[in-house]
C-alpha positions in Angstrom: 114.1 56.4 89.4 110.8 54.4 90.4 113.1 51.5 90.8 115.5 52.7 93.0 113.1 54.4 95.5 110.7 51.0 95.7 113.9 49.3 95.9 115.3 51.2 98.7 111.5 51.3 100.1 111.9 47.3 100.2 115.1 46.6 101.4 113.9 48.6 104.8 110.9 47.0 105.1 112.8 43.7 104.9 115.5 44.5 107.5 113.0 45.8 109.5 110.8 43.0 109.7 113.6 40.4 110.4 114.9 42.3 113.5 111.4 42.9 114.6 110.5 39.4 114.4 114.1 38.5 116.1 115.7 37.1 113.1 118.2 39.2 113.3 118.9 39.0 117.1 118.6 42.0 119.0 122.6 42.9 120.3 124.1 40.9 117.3 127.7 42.5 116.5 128.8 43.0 113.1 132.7 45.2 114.4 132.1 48.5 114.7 128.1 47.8 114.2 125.7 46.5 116.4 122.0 45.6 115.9 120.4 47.5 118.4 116.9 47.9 118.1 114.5 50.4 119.3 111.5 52.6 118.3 112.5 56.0 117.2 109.5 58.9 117.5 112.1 61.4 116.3 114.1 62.4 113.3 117.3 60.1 111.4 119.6 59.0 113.9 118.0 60.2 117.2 117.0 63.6 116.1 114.4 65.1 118.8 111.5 66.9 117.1 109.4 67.1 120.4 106.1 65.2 118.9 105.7 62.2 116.4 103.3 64.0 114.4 105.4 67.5 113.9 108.2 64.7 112.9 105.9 63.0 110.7 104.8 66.8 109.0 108.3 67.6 108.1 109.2 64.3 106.8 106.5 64.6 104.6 107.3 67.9 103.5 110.7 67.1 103.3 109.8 64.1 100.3 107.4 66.7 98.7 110.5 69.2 98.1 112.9 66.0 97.4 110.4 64.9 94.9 109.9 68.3 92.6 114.0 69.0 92.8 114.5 65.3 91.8 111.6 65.7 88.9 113.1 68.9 88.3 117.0 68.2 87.7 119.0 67.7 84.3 121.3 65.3 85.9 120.5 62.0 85.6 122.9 61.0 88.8 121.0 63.7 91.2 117.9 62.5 90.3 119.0 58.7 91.3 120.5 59.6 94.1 117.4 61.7 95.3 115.2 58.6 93.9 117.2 56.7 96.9 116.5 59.5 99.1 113.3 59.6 98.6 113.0 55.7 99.0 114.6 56.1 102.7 111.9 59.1 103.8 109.2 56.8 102.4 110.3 53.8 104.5 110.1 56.0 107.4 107.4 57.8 107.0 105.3 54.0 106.5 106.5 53.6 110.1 105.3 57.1 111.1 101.9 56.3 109.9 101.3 52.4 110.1 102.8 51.3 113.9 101.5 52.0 116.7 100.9 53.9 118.7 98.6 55.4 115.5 98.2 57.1 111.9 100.9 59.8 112.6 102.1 58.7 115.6 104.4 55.9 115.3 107.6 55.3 116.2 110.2 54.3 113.2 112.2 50.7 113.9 116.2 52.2 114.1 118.4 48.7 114.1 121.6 50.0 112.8 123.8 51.1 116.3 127.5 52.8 114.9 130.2 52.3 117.9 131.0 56.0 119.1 127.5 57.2 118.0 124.7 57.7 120.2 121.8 57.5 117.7 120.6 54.6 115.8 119.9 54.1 111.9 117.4 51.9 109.8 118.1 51.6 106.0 115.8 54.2 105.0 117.9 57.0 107.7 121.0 55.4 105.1 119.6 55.7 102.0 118.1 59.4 102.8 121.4 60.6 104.4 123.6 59.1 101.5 121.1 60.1 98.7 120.7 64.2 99.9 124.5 64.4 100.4 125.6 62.4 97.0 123.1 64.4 95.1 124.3 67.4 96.9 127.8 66.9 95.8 127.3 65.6 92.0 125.3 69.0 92.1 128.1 71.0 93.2 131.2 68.8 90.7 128.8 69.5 87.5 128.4 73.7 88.4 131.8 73.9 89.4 132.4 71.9 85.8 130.4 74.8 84.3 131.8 77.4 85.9 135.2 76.3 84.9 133.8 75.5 81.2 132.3 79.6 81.4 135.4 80.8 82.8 137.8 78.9 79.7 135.4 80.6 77.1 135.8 84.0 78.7 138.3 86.2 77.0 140.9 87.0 79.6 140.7 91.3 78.4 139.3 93.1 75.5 141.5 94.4 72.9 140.1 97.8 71.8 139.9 97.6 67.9 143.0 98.8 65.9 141.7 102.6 64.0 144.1 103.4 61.3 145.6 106.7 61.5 144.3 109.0 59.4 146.1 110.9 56.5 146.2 114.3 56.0 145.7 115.2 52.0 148.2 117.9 51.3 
């Protein structure tokens, strides 16, 4: 799990350095996705929190509750999916609390422009939308996998025990 969320960690921190220092360029077209960059103060893809540092408090306790489910789980595909999840809110959060404008304040380097959408992603928005949702549906395939286990072991009725008649003796 370690690996995965470093991993992930990385990989933003990379892509966000190259189109910050232009070596991706800035409008570069890739089909339906642009590079488009800008500095986001708000939520994954454009959401509007109203302030940097209430979006920076529920990131954080957003990881905090990803991080106990993901210790927490029995299934070794939810907890790699969250450790990718986790991976994604931790390269944004490093924006959050490293650029400027300050600690808490800082706005999160989106790159990643979908034609038809009007928001714009980093890795880290990826990895955290794609984690939370894959680990949401392997949840959901292994209970419904139980349930249908539960319900196959489950008599369809009861049959009432058989009483012999009893004999008169005379």
């Amino acid at each position: 799990m370690a690996g995965i969320t470093v991993g992930v960690l990385a990989a933003d921190q990379v892509t966000k350095a190259l189109v910050v220092v232009r070596r991706i360029p800035d409008g570069s077209s890739f089909g339906w996705l642009s590079v488009d960059v800008i500095r986001n103060h708000g939520g994954p893809g454009g959401v509007d929190y109203g302030s940097p540092v209430v979006a920076t408090m529920v990131v954080l306790a957003l990881t905090a509750t990803v991080a106990v489910i993901m210790v927490a789980t029995t299934s070794r595909a939810v907890a790699l999916l969250l450790a990718a999840a986790i991976g994604g809110a931790l390269g944004n959060l490093s924006g959050r609390l490293f650029r400027s404008p300050g600690f808490g304040r800082g706005g999160v380097v989106d790159w990643i422009h979908f034609s038809g959408w009007n928001g714009s992603f980093d890795l880290a928005d990826l990895a955290l939308l794609f984690g939370a949702l894959g680990a949401l549906a392997v949840a959901w395939h292994v209970g419904e996998g139980r349930r249908r286990e539960e319900r196959a072991m489950t008599p369809f009725r009861k049959v009432p025990p058989v009483v012999p008649p009893v004999r008169s003796r005379a």
